[in-house]
C-alpha positions as CSV (number, residue, x, y, z in Angstrom):
1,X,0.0,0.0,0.0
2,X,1.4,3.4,-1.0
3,X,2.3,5.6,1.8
4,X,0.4,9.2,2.1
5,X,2.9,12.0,2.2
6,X,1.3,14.7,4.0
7,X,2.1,18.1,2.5
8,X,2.5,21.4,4.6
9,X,-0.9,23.2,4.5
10,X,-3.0,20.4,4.1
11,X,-5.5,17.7,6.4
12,X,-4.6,14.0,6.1
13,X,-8.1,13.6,4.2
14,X,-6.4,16.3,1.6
15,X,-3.3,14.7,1.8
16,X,-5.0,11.6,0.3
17,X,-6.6,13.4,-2.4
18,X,-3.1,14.7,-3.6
19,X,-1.5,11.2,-3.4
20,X,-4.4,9.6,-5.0
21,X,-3.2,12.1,-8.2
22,X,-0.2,10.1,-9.1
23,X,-1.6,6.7,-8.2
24,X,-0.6,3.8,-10.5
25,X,-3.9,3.3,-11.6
26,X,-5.7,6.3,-13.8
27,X,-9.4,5.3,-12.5
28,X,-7.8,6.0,-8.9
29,X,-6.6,9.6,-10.1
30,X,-9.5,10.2,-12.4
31,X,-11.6,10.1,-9.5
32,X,-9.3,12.2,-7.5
33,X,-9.0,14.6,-10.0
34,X,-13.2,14.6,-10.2
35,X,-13.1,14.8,-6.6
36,X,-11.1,18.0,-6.2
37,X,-13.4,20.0,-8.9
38,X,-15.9,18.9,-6.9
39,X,-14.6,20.7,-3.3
40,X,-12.3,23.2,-5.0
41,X,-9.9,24.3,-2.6
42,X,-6.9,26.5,-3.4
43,X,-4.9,23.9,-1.4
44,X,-4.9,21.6,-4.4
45,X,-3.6,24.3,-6.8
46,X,0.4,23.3,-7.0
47,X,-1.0,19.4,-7.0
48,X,-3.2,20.0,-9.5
49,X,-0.7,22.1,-12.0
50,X,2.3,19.7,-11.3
51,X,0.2,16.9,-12.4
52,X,-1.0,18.3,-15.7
53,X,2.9,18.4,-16.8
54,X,3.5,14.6,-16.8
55,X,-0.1,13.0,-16.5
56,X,0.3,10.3,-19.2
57,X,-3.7,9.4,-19.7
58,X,-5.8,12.2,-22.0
59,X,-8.8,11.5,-19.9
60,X,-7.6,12.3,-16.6
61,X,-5.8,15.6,-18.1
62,X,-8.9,16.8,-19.5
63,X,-10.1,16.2,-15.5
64,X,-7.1,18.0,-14.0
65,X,-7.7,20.7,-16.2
66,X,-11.7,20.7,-15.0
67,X,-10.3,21.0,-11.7
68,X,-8.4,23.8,-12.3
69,X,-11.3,25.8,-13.7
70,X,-13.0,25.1,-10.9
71,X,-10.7,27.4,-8.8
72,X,-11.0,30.9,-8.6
73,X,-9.4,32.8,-11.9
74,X,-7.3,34.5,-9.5
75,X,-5.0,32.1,-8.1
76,X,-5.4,29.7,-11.5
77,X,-4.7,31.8,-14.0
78,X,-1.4,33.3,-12.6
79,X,0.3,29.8,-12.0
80,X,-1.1,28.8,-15.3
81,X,0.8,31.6,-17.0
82,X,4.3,30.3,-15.2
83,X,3.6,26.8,-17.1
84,X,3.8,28.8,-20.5
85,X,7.3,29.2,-19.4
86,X,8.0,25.6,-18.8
87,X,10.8,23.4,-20.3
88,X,8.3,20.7,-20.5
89,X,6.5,20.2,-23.3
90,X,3.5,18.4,-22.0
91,X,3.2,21.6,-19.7
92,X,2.9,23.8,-22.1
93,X,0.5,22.3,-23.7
94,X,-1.9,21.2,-20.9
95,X,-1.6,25.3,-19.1
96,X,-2.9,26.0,-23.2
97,X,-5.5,23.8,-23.0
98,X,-6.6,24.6,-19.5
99,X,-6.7,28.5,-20.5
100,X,-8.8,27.8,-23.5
101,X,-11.3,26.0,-20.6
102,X,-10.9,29.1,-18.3
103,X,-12.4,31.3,-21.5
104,X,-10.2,34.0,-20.1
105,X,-9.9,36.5,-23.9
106,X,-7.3,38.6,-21.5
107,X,-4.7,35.8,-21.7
108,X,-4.2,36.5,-25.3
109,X,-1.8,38.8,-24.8
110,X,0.0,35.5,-22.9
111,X,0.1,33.3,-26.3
112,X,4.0,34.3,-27.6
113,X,4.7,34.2,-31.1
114,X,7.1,31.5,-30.3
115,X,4.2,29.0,-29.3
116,X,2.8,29.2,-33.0
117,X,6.0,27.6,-33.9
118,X,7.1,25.7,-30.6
119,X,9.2,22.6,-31.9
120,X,6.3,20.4,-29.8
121,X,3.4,19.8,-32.2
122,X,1.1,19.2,-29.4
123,X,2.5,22.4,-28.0
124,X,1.8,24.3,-31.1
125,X,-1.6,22.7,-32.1
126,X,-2.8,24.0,-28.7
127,X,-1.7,27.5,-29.6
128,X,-3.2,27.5,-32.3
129,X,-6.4,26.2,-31.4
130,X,-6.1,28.5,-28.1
131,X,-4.9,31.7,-30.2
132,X,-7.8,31.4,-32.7
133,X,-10.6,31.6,-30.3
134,X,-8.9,34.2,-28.2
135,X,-7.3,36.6,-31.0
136,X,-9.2,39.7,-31.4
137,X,-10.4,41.0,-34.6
138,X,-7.3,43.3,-34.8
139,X,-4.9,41.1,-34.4
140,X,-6.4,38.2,-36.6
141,X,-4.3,39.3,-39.6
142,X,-1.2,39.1,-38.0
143,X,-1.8,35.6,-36.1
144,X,-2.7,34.4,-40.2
145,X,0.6,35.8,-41.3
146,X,2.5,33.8,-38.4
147,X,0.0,30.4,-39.2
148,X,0.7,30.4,-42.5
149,X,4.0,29.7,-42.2
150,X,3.5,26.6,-40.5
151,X,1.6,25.4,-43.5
152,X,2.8,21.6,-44.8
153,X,4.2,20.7,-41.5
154,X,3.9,17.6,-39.6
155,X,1.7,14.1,-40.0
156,X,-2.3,14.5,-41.1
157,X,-3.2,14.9,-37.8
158,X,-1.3,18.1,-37.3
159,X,-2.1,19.8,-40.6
160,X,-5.8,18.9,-39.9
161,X,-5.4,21.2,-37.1
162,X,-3.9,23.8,-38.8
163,X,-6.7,23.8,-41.3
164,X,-9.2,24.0,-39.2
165,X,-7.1,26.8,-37.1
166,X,-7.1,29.1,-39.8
167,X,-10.7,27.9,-41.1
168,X,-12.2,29.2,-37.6
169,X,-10.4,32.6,-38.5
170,X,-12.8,33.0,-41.6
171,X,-12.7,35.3,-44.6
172,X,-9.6,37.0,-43.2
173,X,-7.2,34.2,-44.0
174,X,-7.9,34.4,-48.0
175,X,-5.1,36.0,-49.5
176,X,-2.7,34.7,-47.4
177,X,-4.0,30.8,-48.6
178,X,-4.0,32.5,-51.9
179,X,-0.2,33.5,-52.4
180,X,0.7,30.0,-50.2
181,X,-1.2,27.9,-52.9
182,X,1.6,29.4,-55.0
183,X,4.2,28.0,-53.1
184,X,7.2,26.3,-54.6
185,X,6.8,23.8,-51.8
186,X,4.4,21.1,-52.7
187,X,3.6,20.2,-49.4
188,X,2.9,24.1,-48.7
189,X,0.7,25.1,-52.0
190,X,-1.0,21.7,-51.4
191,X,-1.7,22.5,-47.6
192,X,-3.0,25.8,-48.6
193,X,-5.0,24.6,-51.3
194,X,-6.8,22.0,-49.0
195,X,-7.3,24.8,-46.6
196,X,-9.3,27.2,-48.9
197,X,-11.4,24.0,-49.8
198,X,-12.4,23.3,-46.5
199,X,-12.8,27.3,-45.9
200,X,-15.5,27.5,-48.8
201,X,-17.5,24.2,-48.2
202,X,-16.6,22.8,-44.8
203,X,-18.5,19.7,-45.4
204,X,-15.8,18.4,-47.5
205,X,-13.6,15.9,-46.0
206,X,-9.4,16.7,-45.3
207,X,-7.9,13.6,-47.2
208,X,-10.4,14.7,-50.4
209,X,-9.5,18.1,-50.2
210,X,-5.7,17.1,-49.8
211,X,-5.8,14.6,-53.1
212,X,-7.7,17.5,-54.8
213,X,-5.3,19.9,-54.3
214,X,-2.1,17.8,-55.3
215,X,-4.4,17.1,-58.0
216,X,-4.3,20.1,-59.4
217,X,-0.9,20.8,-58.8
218,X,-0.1,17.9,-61.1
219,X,-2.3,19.5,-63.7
220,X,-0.9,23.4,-63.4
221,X,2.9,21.6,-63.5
222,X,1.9,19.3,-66.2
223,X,0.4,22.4,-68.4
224,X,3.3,24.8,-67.6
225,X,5.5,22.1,-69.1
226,X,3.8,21.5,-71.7
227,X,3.4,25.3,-72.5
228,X,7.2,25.2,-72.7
229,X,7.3,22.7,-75.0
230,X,5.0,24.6,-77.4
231,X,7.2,27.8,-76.6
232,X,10.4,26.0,-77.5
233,X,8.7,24.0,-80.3
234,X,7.7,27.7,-82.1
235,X,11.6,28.9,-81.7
């Protein structure tokens, strides 16, 4: 049986609670993590932020984060912004995610430019998700100008995300998709291409809208080449 460290400041029952956090088995710390959003106590506060940063199960992240919302703004959101800070990756990315639960718009000013590119794609898939939905209207061209250069990076998962980032932004990100479609980089004009696809009719799915766009990069190359041709054929 694992042995309850008691921590300054708290009652054994408390104590419990905060052990039961890094328990082996996630339905023990799922329920602890319930349990503190349910009798929110600033006591919890360090327990509950420590966790976030190497909690290895989605579900009980998505809990610790409840938790944490659950708080009051004023102690939260301060240790929350000291985790944008942190040399941990998973950090980073779980005080993102637990800002964009808070709602707080204020913290936009808290998103660095860095984070749209952080090295982490979990880190910078938050951001973007968290920087979209906070951004205000002024500053929306801008974040576009910093999102687009992240276009044709990572797996399909992490483009998807992109996509979907700058799709949430609306008509704003048009030109910008526009001169990336032109692109030298295949990846990038065919990233951008899928994005203005989804932009127009959302209903139409990523992997289509990727195909179609390489698609028609095939066709503009083949036609350019074939213009050449004709151009060197009339010499």
């Amino acid at each position: 049986m694992k042995e309850v460290v008691q921590i300054d400041g708290t009652t054994p029952q408390q104590a419990r609670v905060v052990n039961a956090l890094s328990a082996e088995d996630a339905s023990v710390r799922l329920r602890a993590a319930l349990a503190v959003g349910s009798n929110p106590d600033p006591v919890f506060l360090e327990a509950l932020v420590e966790r976030c940063a190497v909690e290895p199960d989605f579900f009980v992240r998505d809990m610790l984060s409840w938790a944490l919302t659950c708080l009051s703004r004023e102690i939260t959101l301060p240790r929350i912004r000291q985790e944008l800070d942190s040399e941990r990756p998973q950090a980073r990315s779980q005080a993102l995610h637990t800002l964009s639960k808070i709602g707080d718009r204020g913290a936009w000013d808290w998103i660095a430019r860095d984070m749209l590119h952080d090295a982490d794609d979990e880190v910078a898939r938050t951001a973007w998700r968290v920087a979209v939905a906070f951004v205000p209207e002024e500053g929306k061209k801008d974040l576009v100008n910093e999102l687009v250069l992240q276009l044709g990076r990572g797996d399909r998962s992490v483009r998807l995300s992109l996509s979907r980032a700058f799709v949430e932004l609306g008509e704003v990100i048009k030109p910008a998709l526009e001169k990336a479609a032109e692109d030298p980089d295949p990846e990038v004009a065919a990233h951008a291409r899928a994005t203005e696809s989804l932009r127009q009719n959302p209903e139409t799915g990523f992997d289509a809208a990727i195909e179609e766009a390489k698609r028609v990069a095939v066709v503009g190359a083949n036609s350019a080449k074939a213009e050449e041709a004709r151009e060197a054929a009339d010499c």
